[in-house]
C-alpha positions as CSV (number, residue, x, y, z in Angstrom):
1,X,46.9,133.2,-13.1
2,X,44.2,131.5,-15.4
3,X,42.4,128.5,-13.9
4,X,43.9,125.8,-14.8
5,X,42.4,123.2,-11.6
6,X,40.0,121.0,-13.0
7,X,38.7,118.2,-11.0
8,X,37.4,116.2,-13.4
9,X,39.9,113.0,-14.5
10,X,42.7,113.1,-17.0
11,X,42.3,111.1,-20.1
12,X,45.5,109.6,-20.0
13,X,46.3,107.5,-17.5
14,X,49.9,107.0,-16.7
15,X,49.3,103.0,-15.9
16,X,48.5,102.6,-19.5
17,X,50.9,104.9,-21.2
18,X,54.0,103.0,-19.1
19,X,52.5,99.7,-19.6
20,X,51.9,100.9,-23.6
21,X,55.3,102.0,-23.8
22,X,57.2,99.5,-22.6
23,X,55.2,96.5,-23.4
24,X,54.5,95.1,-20.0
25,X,51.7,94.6,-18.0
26,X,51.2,96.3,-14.9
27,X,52.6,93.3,-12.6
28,X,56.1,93.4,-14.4
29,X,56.2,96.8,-13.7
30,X,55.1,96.9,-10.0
31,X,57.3,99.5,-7.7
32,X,58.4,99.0,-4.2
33,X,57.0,101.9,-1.5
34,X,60.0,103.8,-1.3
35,X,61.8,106.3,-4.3
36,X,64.6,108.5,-4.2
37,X,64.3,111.1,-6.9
38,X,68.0,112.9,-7.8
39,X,68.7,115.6,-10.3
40,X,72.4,115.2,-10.7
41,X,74.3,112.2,-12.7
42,X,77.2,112.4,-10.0
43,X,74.6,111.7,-7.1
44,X,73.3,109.2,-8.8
45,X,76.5,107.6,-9.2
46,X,77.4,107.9,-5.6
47,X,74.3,106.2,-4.5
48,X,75.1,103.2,-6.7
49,X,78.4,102.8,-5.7
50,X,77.5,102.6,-1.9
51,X,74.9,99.6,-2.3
52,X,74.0,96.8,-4.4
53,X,72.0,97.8,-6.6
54,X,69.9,96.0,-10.3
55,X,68.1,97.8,-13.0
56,X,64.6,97.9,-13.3
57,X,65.0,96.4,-16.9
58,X,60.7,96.1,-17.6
59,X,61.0,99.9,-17.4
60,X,64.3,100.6,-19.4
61,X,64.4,102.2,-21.5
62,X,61.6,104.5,-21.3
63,X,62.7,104.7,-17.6
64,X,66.1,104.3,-16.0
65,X,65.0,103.0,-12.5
66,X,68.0,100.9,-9.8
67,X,66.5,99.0,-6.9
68,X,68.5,98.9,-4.1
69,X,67.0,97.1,-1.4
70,X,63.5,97.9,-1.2
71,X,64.0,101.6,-2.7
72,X,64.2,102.6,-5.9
73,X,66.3,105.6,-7.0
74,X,66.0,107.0,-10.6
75,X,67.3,110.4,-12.3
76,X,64.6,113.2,-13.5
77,X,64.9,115.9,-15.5
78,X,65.0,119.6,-14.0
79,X,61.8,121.1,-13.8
80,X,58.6,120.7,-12.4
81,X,56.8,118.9,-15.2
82,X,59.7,116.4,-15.3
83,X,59.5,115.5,-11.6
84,X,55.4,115.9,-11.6
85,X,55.5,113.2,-14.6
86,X,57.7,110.7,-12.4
87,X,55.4,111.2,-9.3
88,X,52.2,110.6,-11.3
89,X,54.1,107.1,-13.1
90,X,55.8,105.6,-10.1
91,X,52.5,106.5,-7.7
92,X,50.5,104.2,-10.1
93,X,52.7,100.9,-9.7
94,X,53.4,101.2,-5.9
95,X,55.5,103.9,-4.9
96,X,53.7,105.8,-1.7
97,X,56.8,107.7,-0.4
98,X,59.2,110.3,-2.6
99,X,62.5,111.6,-1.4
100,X,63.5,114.5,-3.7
101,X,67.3,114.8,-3.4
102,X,67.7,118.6,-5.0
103,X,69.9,122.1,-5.3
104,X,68.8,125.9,-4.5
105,X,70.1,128.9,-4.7
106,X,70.2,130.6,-1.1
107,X,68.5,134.2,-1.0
108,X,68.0,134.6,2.8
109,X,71.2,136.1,4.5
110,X,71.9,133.6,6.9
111,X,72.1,130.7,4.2
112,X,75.5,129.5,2.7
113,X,76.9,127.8,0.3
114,X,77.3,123.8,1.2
115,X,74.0,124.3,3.5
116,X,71.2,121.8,3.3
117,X,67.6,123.1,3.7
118,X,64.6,120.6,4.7
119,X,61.6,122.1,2.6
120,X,58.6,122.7,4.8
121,X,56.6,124.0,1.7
122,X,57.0,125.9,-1.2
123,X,55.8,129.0,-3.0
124,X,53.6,128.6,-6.2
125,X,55.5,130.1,-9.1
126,X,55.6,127.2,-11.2
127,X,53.0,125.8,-13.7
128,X,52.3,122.3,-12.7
129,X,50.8,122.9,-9.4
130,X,48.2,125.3,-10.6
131,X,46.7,122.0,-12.4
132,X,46.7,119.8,-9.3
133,X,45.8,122.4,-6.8
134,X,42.5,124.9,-6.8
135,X,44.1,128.7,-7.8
136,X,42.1,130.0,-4.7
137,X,44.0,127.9,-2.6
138,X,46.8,129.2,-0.2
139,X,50.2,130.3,-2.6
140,X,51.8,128.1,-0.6
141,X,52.3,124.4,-0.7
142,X,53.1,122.1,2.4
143,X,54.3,118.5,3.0
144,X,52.5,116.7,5.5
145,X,55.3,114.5,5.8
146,X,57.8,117.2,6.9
147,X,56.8,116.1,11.1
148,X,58.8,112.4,10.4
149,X,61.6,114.0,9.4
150,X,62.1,117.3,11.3
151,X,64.0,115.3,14.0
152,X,66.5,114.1,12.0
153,X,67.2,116.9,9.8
154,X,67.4,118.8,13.1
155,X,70.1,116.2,14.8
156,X,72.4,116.6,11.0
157,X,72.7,120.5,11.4
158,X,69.5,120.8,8.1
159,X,67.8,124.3,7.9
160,X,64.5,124.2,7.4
161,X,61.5,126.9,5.7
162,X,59.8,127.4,2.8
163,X,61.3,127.6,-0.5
164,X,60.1,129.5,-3.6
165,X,59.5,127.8,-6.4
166,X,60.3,129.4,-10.0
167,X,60.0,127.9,-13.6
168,X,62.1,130.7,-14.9
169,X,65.1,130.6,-14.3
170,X,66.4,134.7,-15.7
171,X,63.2,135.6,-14.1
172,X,64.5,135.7,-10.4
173,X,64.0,139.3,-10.2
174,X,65.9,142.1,-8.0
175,X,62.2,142.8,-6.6
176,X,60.7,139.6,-5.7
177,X,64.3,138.3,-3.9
178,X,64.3,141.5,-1.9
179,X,60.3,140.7,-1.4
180,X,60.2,137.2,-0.2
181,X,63.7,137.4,1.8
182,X,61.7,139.6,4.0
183,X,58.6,137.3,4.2
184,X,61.2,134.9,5.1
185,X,61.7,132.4,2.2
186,X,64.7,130.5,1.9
187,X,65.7,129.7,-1.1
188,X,64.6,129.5,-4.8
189,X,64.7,126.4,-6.6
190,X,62.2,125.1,-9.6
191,X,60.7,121.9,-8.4
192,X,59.2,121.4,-4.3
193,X,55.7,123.1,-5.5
194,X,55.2,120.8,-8.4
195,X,56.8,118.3,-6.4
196,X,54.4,118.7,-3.3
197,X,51.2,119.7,-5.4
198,X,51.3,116.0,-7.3
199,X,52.4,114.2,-4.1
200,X,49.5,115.8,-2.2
201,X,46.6,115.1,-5.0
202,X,48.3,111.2,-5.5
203,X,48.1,110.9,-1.5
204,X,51.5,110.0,-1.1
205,X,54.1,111.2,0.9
206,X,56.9,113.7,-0.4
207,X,59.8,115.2,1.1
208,X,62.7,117.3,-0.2
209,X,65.9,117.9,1.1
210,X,67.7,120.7,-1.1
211,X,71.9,121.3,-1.0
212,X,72.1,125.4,-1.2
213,X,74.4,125.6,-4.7
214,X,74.6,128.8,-4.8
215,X,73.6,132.4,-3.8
216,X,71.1,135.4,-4.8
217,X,72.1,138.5,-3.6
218,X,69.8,141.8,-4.9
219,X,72.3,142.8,-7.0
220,X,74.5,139.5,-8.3
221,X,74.3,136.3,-8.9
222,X,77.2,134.2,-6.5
223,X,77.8,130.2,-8.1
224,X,79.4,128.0,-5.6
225,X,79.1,124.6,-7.8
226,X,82.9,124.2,-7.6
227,X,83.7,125.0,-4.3
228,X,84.9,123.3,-1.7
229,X,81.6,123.9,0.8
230,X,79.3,122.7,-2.0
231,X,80.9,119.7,-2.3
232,X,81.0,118.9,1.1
233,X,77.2,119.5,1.8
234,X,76.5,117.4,-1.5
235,X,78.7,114.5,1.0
236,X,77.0,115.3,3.6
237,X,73.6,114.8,2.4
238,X,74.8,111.6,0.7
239,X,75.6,110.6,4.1
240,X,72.1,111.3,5.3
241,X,70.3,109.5,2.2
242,X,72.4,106.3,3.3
243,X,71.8,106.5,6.4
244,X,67.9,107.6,6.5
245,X,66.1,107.3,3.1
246,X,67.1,104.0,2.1
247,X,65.0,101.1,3.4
């Protein structure tokens, strides 16, 4: 891949463009330490329903943020820029831990549909990392917060590996599944490495806990959004969030 690392600062600064944006100075728009990060409208609505919860109105609308007790929980876009972008902006105004609440497709045999995967690390084949991490670096990017939260993911029946990370999406090839099933990846997904590489460069903590929503055979493509197990892994994790992420 071209070098893209450059270690030299950006010109743009995410304090300013927020505080630019929305009109407020950086003390209205100060962040608690804890964010939960979800990709789906219906999570999001779950969460809200379980706690009290206010809007984060300095941010609306350029951000759509809820604080519930002293965590903050906000939707992002799919994709690793989207979730990189979120990183960079709530890092800046307070936020030092991230709990990415996500979906993957399963390609290791032992993975179902409904199973929830703890991300150790992820494989590079996204974009954003390549511009947060050196290219001669490993191809493979770790949380170092995994340790705090191995014990618990253990004790609510989690799986846990490295995923693979992929910005495109029809590019999930016949080869590469059959390739990294036997170097032991998990799951495919298209966010932890972006995820992990801006959490690692903003020292702040990341973690990712991923619901398996489907399956990738070497020959077919298996969607399980509608069945029964998804849904009760999606609960299950909801459960967990509750019960562990929210402080």
């Amino acid at each position: 891949m071209k070098n893209f690392f450059d270690s030299s600062k950006g010109v743009l600064k995410p304090i300013e463009l927020v505080c630019s944006i929305t009109k407020r100075s950086y003390h209205e728009l100060g962040l608690p330490k804890r964010a939960i990060i979800v990709f789906s409208k219906n999570d999001l609505r779950r969460l809200l329903t379980l706690f009290e919860h206010k809007l984060k109105d300095t941010w609306a609308p350029f951000r759509t943020i809820y604080e519930i007790k002293e965590t903050i929980l906000t939707k992002s876009g799919i994709g690793g820029p989207n979730i990189a972008t979120i990183v960079e902006e709530f890092s800046d105004f307070g936020v030092r831990e991230f709990i990415l609440w996500g979906y993957c497709g399963g390609i290791k045999d032992r993975l179902k549909i409904g199973d929830i995967v703890l991300a150790l690390g992820a494989l590079r084949e996204d974009g954003v990392s390549y511009h947060y991490i050196e290219d001669n670096s490993s191809h493979i990017v770790y949380s170092p917060w995994v340790d705090e939260w191995r014990m618990h993911a253990k004790q609510a029946g989690f799986l846990e590996g490295v995923v693979w990370s992929c910005d495109a999406i029809y590019r999930e090839t016949e080869q590469k599944i059959t390739k990294y099933r036997k170097e032991g990846v998990l799951a495919v997904e298209m966010e932890v490495a972006s995820f992990y590489s801006v959490c690692n460069y903003k020292k702040v903590k990341g973690i990712a806990f991923l619901v398996v929503s489907d399956i990738l055979t070497i020959k077919k493509w298996v969607p399980g959004f509608h069945k029964e197990q998804f849904k009760k892994g999606s609960k299950k994790l909801l459960k967990f969030i509750t019960e562990k992420a929210i402080i």
